[in-house]
C-alpha positions in Angstrom: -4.5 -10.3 -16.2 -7.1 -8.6 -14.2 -10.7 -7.5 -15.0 -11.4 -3.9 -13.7 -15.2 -3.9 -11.9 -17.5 -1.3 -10.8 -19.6 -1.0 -8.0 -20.8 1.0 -5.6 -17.4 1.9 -3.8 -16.0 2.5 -7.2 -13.7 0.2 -9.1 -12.1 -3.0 -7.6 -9.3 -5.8 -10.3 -11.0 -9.6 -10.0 -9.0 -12.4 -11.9 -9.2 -16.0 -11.7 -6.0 -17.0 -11.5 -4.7 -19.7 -14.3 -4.5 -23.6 -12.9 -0.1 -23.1 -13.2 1.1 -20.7 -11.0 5.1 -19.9 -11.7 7.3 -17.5 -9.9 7.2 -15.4 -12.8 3.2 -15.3 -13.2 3.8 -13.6 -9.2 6.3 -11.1 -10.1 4.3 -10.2 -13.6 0.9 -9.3 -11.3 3.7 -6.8 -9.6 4.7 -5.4 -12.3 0.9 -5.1 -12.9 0.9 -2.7 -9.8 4.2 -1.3 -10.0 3.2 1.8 -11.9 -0.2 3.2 -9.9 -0.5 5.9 -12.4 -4.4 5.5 -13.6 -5.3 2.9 -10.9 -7.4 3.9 -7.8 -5.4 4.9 -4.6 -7.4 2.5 -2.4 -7.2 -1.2 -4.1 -9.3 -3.9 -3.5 -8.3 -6.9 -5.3 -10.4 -10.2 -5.6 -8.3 -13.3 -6.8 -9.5 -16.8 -7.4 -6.9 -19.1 -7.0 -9.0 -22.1 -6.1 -8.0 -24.4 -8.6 -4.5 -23.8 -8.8 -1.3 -25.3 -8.6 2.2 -23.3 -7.7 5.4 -24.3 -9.5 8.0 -22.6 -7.8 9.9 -23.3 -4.1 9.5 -21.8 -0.8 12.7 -20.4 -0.8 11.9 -17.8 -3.3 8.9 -16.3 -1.0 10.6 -13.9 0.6 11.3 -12.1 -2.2 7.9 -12.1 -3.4 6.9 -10.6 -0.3 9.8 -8.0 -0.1 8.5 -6.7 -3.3 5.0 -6.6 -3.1 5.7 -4.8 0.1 7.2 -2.7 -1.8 5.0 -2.1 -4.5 1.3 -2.2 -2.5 3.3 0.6 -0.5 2.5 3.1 -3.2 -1.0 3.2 -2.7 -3.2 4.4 0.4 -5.0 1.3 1.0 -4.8 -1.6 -0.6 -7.2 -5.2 0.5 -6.2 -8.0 -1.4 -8.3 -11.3 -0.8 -7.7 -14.7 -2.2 -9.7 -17.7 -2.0 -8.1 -20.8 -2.4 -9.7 -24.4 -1.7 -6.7 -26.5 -0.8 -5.6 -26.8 2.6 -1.8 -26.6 1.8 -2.1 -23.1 -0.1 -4.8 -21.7 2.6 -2.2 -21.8 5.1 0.3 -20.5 2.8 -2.2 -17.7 2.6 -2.5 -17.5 6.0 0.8 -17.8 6.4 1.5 -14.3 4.0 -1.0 -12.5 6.6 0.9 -12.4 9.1 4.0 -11.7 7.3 3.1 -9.2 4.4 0.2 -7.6 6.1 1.0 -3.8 6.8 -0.9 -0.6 8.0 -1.9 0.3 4.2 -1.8 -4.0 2.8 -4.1 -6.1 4.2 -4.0 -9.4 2.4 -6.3 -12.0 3.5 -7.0 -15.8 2.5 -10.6 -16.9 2.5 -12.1 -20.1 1.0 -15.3 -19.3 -0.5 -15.7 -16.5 -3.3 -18.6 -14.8 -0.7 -16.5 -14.0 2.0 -13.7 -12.5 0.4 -16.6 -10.6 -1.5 -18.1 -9.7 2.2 -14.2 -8.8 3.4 -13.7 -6.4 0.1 -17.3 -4.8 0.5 -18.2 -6.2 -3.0 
């Protein structure tokens, strides 16, 4: 799932995420983060989705938001970036910003690898 990396800042999950991207895949990286016992308080997660493709419908988004709400909510801080290099699921990222973004979640969209590395303080 995710590969746990050290740096400076201390420990930050990177994955590239597989080319097929079903609804369950999404609600298995929550479960991922469900149980924060043994993960840093303050997240910083790095995904590269550049190369993917999502098989499930729009209507089911809200829910995926409602939870990871949910679920990032259990830590202090959490910055998730993704980089995606398609148009359509860039503004789908953008689009999650504004919606799922809270005091403690920032998620944020980005289309090269460097500046969601600059964003996270990678």
């Amino acid at each position: 799932m995710f590969v746990i990396k050290s740096d400076s800042k201390g420990d930050y999950f990177y994955r590239k995420v597989k080319p097929v991207v079903s609804l369950e895949d999404m609600l298995d990286t929550l479960t991922y983060f469900k149980n924060p016992e043994g993960l840093p308080s303050n997240l910083r997660v790095l995904e590269d989705a550049r190369d993917i493709k999502v098989k499930f419908g729009i209507k089911v988004v809200p829910d995926i938001i409602k939870e990871a709400i949910q679920v990032m909510s259990q830590y202090e801080i959490v910055k998730h970036a993704i980089v995606y290099n398609s148009a359509v699921y860039t503004a789908y990222g953008l689009l999650a910003e504004k919606i799922v973004s809270t005091q403690t979640y920032s998620i944020k969209a980005f289309s090269s690898i460097s500046a969601a590395r600059s964003w996270l303080e990678i």
